[in-house]
C-alpha positions in Angstrom: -6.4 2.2 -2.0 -5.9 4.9 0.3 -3.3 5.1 3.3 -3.1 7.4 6.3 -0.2 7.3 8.5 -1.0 8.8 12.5 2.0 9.3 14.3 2.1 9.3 18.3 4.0 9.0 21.4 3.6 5.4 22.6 3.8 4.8 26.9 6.8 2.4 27.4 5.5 -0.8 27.9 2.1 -0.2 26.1 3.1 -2.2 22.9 1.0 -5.4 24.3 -1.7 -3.3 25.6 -2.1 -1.9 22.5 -2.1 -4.5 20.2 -4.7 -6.5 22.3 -7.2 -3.8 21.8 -6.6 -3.4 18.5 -6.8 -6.9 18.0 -10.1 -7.3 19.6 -11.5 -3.6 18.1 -10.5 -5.7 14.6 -12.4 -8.9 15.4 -15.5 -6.9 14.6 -17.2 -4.9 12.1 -15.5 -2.3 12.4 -12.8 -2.6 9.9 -15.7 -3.4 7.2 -17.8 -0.3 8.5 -15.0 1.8 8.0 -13.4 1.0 4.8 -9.9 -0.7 6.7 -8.1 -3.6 3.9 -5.2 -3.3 6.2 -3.8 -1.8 10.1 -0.1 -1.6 10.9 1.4 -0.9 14.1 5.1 0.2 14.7 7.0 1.8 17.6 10.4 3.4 17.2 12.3 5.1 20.2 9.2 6.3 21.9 6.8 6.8 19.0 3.9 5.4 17.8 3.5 4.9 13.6 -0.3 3.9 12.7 -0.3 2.5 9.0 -4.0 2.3 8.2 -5.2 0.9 4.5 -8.3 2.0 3.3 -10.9 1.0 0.4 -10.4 4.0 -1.9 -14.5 3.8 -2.8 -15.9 6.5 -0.6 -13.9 9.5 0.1 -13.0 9.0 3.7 -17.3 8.9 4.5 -17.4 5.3 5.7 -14.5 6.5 8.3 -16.7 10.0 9.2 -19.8 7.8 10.0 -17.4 5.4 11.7 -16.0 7.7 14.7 -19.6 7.9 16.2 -19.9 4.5 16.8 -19.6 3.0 20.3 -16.9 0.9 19.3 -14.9 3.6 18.0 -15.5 5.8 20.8 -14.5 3.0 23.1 -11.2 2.1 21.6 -10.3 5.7 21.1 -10.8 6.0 25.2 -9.1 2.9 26.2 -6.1 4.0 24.2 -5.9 7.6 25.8 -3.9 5.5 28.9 -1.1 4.3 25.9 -0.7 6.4 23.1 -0.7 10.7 23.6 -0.6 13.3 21.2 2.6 14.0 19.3 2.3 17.9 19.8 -0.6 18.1 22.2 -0.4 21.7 21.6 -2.5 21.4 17.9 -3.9 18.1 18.3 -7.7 18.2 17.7 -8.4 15.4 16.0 -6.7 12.2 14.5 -6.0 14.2 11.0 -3.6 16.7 13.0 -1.5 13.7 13.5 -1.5 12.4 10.5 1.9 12.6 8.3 1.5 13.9 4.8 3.0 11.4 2.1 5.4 13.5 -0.1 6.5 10.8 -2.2 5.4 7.6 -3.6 7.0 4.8 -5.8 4.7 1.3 -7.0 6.0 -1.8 -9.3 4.0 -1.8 -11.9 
């Protein structure tokens, strides 16, 4: 399995929002189409923390074709009014807010 963590700066109050459109964007395909086992959502003072789970079979592909889609591209707008860039300054892209894992324990 493979795990990316996007971190964020969550609008106050947008916690409902958010997890409604999650919720409905993971009603469809889309978690199969890309890969997802598993989406996590937690807010701390201000910040958004995006826990994603991914099928370790493709090498991130299934994600690439993924961000094309309409319903991709669709959720990704609708949360532009909820969640911001953490340092808009060098965000391009979802991996320039993704945390880098520097260490990892798992019971056998």
């Amino acid at each position: 399995m493979h795990s990316t963590l996007i971190v964020a700066r969550l609008r106050p109050g947008s916690v409902d929002d958010v997890s409604e459109l999650f919720g409905a964007f993971d009603r469809t395909d889309m978690p199969e189409r890309m890969g997802t086992l598993r989406r996590q959502l937690f807010s701390y003072q201000g910040l958004y923390f995006h826990l994603q789970d991914f099928a370790d079979d493709d090498g991130g592909e299934r994600i690439s074709q993924a961000r094309s889609h309409p319903l991709f591209v669709g959720i990704s707008d609708d949360l532009k009014q909820h969640i911001t860039a953490y340092d808009p300054d060098t965000w391009r892209s979802p991996a320039d807010a993704m945390a880098q894992r520097f260490y990892h324990w798992q019971q056998d």
